[in-house]
PDB file of N, CA, C and O in Angstrom:
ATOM      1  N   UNK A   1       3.436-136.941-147.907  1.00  0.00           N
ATOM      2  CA  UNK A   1       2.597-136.295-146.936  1.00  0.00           C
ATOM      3  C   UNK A   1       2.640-137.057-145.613  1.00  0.00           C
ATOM      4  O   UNK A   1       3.061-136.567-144.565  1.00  0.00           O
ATOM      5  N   UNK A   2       2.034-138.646-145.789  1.00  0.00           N
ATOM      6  CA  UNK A   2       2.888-139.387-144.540  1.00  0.00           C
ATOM      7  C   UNK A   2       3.851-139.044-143.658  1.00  0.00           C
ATOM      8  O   UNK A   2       3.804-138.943-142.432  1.00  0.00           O
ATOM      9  N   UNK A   3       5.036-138.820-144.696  1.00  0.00           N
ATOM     10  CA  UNK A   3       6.591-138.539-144.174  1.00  0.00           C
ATOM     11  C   UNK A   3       6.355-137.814-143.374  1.00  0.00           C
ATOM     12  O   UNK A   3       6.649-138.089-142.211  1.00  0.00           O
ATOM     13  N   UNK A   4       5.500-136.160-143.828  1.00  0.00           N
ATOM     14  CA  UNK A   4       5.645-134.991-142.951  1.00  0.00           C
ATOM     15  C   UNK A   4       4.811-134.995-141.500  1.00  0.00           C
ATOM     16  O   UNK A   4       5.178-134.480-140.444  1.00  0.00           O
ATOM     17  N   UNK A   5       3.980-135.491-141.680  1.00  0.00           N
ATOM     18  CA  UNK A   5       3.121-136.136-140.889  1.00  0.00           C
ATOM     19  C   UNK A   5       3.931-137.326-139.614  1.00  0.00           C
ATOM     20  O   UNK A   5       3.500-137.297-138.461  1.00  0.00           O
ATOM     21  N   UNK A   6       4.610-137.899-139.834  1.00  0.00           N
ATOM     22  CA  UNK A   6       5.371-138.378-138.725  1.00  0.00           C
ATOM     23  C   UNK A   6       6.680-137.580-138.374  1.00  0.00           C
ATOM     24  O   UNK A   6       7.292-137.898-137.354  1.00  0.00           O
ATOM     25  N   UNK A   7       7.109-136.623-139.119  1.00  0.00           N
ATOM     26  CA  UNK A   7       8.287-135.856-138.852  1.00  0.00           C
ATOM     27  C   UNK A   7       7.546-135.127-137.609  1.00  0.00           C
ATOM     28  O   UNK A   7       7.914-135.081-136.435  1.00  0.00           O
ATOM     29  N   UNK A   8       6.578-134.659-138.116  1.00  0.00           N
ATOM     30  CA  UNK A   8       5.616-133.899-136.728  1.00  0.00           C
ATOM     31  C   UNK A   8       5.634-134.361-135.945  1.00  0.00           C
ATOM     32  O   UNK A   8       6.420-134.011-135.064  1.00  0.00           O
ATOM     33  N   UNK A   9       4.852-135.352-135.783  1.00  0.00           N
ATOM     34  CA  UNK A   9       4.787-136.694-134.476  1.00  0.00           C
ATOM     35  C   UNK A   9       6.349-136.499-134.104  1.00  0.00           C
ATOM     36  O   UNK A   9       6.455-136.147-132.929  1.00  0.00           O
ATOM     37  N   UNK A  10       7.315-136.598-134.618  1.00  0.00           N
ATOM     38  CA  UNK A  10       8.849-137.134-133.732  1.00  0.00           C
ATOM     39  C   UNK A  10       9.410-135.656-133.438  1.00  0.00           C
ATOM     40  O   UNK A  10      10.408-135.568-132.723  1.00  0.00           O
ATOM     41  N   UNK A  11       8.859-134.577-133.917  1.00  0.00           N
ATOM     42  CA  UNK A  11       9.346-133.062-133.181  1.00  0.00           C
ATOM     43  C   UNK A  11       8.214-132.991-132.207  1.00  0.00           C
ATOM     44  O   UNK A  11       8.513-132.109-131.401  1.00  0.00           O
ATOM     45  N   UNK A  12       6.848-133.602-131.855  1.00  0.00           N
ATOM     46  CA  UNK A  12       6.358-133.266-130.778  1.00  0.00           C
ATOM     47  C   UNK A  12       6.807-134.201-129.659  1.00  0.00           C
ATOM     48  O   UNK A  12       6.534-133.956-128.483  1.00  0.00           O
ATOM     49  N   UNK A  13       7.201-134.813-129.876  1.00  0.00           N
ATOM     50  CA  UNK A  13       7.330-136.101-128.992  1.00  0.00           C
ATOM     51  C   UNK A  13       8.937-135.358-128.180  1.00  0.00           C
ATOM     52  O   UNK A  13       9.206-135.199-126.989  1.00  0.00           O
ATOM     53  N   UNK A  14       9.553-135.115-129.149  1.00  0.00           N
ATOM     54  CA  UNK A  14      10.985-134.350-128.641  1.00  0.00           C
ATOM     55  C   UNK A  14      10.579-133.113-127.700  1.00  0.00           C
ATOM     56  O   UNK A  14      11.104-133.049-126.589  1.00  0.00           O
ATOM     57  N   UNK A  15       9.739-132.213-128.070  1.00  0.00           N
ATOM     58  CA  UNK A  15       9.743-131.308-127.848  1.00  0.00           C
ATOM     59  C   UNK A  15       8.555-131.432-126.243  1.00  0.00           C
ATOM     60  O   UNK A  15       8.501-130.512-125.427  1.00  0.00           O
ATOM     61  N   UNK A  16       8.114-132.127-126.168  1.00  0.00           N
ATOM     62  CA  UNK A  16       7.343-132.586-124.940  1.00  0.00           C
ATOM     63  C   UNK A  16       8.290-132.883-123.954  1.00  0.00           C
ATOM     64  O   UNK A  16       8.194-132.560-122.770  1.00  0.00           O
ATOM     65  N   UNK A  17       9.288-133.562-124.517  1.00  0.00           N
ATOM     66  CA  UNK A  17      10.083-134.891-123.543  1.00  0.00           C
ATOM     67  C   UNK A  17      11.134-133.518-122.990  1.00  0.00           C
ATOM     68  O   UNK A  17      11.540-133.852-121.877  1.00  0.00           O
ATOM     69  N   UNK A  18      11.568-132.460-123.272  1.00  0.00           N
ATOM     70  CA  UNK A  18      11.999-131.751-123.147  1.00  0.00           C
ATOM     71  C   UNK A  18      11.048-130.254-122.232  1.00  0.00           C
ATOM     72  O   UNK A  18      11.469-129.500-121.355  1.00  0.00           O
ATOM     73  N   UNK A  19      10.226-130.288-122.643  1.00  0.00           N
ATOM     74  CA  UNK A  19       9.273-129.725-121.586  1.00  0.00           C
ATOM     75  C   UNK A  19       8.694-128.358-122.402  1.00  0.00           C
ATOM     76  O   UNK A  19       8.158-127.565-121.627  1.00  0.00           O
ATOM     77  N   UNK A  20       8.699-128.027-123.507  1.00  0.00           N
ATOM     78  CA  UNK A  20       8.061-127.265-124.340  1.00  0.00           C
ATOM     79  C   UNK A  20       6.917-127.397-125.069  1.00  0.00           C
ATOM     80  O   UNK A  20       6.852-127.402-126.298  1.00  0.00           O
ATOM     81  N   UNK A  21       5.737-127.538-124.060  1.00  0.00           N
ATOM     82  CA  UNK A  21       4.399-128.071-124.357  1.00  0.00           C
ATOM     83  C   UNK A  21       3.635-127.206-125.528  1.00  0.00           C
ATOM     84  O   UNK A  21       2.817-127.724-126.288  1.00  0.00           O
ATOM     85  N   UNK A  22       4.044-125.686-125.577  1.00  0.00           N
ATOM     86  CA  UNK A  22       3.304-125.056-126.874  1.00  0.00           C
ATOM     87  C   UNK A  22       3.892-125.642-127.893  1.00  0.00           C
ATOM     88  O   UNK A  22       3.068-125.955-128.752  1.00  0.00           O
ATOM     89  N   UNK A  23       4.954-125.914-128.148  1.00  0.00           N
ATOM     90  CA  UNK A  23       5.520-126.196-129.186  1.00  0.00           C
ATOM     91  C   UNK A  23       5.086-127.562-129.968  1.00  0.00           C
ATOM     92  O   UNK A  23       4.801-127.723-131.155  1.00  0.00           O
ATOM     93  N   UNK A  24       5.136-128.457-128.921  1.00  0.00           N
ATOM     94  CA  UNK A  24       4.498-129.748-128.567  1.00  0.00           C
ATOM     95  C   UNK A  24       3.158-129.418-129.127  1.00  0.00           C
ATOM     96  O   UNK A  24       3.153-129.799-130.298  1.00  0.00           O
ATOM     97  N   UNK A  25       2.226-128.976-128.862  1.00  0.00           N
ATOM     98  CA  UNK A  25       0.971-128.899-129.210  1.00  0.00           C
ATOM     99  C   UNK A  25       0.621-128.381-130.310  1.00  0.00           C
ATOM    100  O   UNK A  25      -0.471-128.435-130.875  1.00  0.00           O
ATOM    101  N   UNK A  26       1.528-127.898-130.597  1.00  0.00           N
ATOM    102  CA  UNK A  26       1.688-127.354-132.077  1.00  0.00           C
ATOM    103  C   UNK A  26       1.805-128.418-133.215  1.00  0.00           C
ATOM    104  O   UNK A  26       1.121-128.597-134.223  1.00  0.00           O
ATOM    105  N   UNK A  27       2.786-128.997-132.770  1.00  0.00           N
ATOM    106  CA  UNK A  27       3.556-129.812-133.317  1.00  0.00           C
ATOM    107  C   UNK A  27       2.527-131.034-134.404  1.00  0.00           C
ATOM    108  O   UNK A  27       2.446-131.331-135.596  1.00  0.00           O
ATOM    109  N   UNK A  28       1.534-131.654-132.377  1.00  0.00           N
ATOM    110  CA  UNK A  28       0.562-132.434-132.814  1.00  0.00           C
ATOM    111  C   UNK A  28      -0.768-131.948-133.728  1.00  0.00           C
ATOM    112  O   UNK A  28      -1.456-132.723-134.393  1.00  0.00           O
ATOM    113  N   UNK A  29      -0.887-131.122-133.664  1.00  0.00           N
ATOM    114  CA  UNK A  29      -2.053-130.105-134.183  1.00  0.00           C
ATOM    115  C   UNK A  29      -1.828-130.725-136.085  1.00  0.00           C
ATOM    116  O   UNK A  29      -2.548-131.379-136.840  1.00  0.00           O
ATOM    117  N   UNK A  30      -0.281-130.004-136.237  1.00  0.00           N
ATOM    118  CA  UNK A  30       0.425-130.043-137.526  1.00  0.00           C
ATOM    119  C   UNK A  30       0.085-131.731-138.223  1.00  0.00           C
ATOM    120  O   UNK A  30      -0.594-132.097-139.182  1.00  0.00           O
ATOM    121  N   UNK A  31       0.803-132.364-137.356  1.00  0.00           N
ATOM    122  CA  UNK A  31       0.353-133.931-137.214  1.00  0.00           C
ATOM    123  C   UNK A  31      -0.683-134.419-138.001  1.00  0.00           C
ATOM    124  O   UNK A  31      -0.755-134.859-139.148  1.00  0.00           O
ATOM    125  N   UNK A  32      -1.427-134.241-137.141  1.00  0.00           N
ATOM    126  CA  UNK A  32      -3.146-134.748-137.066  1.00  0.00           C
ATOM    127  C   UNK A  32      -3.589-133.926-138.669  1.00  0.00           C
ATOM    128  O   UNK A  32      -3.894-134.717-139.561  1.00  0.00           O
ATOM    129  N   UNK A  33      -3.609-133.105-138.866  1.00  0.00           N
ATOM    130  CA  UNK A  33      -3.815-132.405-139.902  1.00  0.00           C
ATOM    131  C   UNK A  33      -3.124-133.171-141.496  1.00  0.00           C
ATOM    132  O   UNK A  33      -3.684-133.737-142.435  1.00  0.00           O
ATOM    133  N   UNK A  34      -2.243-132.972-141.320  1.00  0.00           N
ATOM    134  CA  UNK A  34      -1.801-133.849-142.257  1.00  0.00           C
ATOM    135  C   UNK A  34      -1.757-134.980-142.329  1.00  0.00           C
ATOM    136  O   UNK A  34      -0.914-135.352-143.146  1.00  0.00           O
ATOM    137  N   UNK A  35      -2.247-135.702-141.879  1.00  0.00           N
ATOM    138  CA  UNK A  35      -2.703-137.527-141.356  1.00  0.00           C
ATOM    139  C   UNK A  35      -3.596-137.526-142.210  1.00  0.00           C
ATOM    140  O   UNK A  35      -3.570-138.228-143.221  1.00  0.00           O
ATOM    141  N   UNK A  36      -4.633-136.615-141.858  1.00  0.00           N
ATOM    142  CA  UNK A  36      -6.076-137.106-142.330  1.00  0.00           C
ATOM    143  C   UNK A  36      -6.123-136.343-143.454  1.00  0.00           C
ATOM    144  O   UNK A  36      -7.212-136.412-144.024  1.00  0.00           O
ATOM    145  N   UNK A  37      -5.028-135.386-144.154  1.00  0.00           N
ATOM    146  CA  UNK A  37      -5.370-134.895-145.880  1.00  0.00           C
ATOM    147  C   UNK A  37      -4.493-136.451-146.182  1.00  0.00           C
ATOM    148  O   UNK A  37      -4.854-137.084-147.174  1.00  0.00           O
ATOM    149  N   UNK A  38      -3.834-136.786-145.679  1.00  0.00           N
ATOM    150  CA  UNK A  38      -3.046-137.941-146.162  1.00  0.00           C
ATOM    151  C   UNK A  38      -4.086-138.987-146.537  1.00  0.00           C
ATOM    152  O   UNK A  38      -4.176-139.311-147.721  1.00  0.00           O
ATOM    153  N   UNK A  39      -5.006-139.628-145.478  1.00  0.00           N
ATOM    154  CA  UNK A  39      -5.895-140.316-145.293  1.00  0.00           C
ATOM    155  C   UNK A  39      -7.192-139.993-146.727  1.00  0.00           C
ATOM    156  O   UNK A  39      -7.739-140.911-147.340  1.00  0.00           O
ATOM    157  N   UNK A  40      -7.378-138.868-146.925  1.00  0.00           N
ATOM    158  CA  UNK A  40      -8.373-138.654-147.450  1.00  0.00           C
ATOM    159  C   UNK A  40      -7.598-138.473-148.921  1.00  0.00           C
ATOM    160  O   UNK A  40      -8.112-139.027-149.893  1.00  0.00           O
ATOM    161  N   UNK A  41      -6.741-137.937-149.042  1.00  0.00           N
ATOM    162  CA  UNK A  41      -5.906-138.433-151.015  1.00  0.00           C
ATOM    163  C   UNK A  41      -5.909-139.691-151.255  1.00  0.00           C
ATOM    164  O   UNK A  41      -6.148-140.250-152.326  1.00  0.00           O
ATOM    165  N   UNK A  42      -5.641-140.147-150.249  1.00  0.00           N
ATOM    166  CA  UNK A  42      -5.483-141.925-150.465  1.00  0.00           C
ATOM    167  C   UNK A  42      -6.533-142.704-150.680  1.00  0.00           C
ATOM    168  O   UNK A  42      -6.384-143.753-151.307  1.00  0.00           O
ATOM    169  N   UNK A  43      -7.970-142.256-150.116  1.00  0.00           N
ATOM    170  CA  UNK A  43      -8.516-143.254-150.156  1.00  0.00           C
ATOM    171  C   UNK A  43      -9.605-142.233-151.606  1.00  0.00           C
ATOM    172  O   UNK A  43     -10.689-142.701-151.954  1.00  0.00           O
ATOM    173  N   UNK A  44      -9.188-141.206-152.097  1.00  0.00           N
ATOM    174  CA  UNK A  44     -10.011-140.279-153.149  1.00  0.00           C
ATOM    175  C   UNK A  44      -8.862-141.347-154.432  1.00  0.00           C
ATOM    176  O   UNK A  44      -9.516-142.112-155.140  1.00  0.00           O
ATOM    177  N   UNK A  45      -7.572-141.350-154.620  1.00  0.00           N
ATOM    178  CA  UNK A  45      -6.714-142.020-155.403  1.00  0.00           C
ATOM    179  C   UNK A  45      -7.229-143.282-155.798  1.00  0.00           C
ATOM    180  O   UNK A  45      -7.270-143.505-157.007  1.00  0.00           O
ATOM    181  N   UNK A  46      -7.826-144.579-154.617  1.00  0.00           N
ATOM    182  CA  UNK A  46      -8.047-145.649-154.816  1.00  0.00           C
ATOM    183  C   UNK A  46      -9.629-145.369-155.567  1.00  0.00           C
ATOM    184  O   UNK A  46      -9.799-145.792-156.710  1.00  0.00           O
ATOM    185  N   UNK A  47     -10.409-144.860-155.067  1.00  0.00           N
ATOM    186  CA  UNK A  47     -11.259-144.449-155.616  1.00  0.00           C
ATOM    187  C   UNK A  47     -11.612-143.880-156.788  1.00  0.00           C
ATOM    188  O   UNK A  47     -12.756-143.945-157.238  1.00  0.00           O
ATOM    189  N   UNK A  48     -10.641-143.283-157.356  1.00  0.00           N
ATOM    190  CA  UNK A  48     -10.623-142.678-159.091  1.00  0.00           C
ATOM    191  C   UNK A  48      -9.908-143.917-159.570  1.00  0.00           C
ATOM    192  O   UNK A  48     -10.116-144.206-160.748  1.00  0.00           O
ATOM    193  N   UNK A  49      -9.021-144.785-158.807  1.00  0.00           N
ATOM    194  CA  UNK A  49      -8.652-145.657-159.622  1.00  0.00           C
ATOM    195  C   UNK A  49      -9.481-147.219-160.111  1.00  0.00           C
ATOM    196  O   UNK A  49      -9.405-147.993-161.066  1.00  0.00           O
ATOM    197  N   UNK A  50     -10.385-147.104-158.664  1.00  0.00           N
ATOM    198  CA  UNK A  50     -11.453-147.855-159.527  1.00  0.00           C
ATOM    199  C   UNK A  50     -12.237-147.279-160.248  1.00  0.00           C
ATOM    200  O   UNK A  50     -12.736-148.042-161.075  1.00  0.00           O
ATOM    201  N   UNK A  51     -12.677-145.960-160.326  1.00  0.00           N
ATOM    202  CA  UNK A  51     -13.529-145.746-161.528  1.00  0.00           C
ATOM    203  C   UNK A  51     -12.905-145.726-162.938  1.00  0.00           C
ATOM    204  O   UNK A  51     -13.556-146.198-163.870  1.00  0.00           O
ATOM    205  N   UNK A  52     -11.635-145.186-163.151  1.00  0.00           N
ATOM    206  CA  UNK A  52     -10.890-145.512-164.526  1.00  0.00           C
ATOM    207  C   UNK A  52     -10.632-147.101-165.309  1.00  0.00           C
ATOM    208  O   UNK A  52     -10.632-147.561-166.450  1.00  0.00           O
ATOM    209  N   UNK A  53     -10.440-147.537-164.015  1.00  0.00           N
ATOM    210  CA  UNK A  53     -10.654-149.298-164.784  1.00  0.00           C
ATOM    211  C   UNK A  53     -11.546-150.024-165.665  1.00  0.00           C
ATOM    212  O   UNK A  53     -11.819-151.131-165.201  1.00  0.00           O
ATOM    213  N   UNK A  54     -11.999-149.816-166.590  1.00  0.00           N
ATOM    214  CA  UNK A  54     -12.471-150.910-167.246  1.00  0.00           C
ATOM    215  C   UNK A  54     -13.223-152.249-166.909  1.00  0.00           C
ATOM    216  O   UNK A  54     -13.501-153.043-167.807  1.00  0.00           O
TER     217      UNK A  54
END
């Protein structure tokens, strides 16, 4: 999810530097979105994994 999440970041960044700002904004929108489901599995994962421990 990371992965896709910076693939975004490096097609908005392209797509800015090139001058296609909807696309661009799109891009980051996509980004940001998947950052923070990223952010929030990760820290729900560490969290079930301390409750399964013993």
């Amino acid at each position: 999810m990371l992965h896709y999440a910076v693939v975004f970041l490096v097609i908005a960044l392209i797509a800015a530097v090139f001058g296609f700002g909807g696309i661009a904004t799109s891009a980051v929108g996509i980004a940001k979105i998947l950052f923070f489901v990223f952010v929030v599995l990760a820290v729900l994962s560490f969290l079930f994994g301390l409750v399964r421990r013993p």
